[in-house]
N, C-alpha and C positions, 0 to 999 in steps of 0.2 A: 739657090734654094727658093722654094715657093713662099709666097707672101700668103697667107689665109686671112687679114683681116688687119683694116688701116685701124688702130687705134685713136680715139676722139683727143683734140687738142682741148686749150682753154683760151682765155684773153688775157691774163698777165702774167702767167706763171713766169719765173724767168727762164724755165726750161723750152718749158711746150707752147707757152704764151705766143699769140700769132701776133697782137696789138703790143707785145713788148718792145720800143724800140732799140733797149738793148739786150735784149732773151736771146736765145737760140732758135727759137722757133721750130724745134726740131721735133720731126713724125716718129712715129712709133708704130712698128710693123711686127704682129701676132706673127711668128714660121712655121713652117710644117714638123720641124725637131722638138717644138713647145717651147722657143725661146721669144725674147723680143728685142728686134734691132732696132735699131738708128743710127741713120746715116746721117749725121752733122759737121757740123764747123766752127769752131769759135773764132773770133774776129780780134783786131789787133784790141781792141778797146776790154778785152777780157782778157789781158796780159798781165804777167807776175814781172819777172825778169826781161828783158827784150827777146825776143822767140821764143819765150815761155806763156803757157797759159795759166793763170794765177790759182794754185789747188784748192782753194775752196770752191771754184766754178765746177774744175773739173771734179771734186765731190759732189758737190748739187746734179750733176748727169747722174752719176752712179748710182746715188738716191734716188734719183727720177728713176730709170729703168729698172733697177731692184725692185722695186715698191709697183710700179705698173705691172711687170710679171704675173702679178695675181690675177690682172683682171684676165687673165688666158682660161682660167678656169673656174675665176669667181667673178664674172665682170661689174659686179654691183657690191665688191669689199674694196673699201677704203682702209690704209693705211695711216699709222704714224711714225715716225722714226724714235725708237726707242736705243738705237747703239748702231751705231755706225765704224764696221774698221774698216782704214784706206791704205793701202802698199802702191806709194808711188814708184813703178819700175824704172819711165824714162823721161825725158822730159814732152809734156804734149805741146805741140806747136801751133799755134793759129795758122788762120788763112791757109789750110789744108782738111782735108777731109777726111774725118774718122768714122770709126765703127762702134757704137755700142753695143751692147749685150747685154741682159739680164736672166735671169731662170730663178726662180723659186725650188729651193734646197729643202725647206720644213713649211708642214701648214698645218695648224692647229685650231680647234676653234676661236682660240683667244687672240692668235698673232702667228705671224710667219714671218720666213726666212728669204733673204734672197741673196744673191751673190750677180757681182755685173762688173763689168771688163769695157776699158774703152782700146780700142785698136787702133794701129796707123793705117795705112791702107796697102805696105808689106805684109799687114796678117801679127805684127811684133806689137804684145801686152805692153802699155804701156801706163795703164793705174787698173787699180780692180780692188773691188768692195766685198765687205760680206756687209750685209743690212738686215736689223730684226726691228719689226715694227710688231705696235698694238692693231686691232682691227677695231675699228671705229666708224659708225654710221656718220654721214657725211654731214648733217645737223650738228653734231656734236664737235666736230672740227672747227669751224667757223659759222661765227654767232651772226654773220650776216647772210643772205639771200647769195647763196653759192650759185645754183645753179645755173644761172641768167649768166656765170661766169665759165662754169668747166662743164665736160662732155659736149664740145662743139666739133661737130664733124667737117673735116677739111678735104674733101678727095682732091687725089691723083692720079694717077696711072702707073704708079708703083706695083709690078706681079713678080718681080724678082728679086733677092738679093744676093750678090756674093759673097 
């Protein structure tokens, strides 16, 4: 599937953070279906169980791409997470590389919806979210000098994804 557009990282998000050194540091890619992928990995040091990865990480992705979804067609709405549901299907493994996904299910003007799935690289769901946030100007989220921190663009040469 075509890639249409690298999504902007930040400096310490633990998701998208480039400067985190324990983040994921993981891209975010607009598709041509209207979805948004990432292709990631978590590391052994994001671990629950021994070859597990600890689920509130793997919630903090699903949040992350649910909540990004929007900028596909609103790229200047910010989110909050107002309710968050997780169905853990399998166990997600470190030090292998997964699939995210998010898409936006409802948009309203006060808040929307999103839903997002992280994958193994069989193609087999292995957690997936539904996420309702508030929409929130970005001032209002953090009382400190955001900017200098998020929408920092990363290229690569990312133009496709399976």
């Amino acid at each position: 599937m075509k890639v249409l557009k690298k999504q902007t990282n930040s400096k310490m998000c633990y998701v998208c953070g480039m400067n985190n050194p324990f983040g994921l540091k993981a891209p975010f890619y607009e598709m041509e279906d209207g979805s948004l992928i990432s292709i990631f990995e978590y590391k052994d040091i994001h671990q629950s169980y021994p070859g597990r990865t600890h689920g509130g990480l793997i919630t903090a992705m699903l949040d992350e791409i649910a909540g990004r979804a929007i900028w596909i067609t609103e790229p200047s709405t910010w989110g909050v997470t107002m309710n968050l549901n997780v169905k853990f299907r399998k166990s997600v493994p470190y030090n292998d590389t997964l699939k995210a996904v998010g898409k936006i299910i409802k948009n309203t003007k006060r808040g929307f919806v999103g839903e997002a799935k992280i994958y193994d690289i069989e193609g087999n769901i292995l957690a997936e979210a539904q996420v309702t946030y508030i929409k929130l100007p970005l001032e209002k989220i953090s009382s400190e000098e955001v900017h200098e921190d998020v929408n920092i663009y990363y290229p690569d040469n990312v133009t496709e994804i399976n």
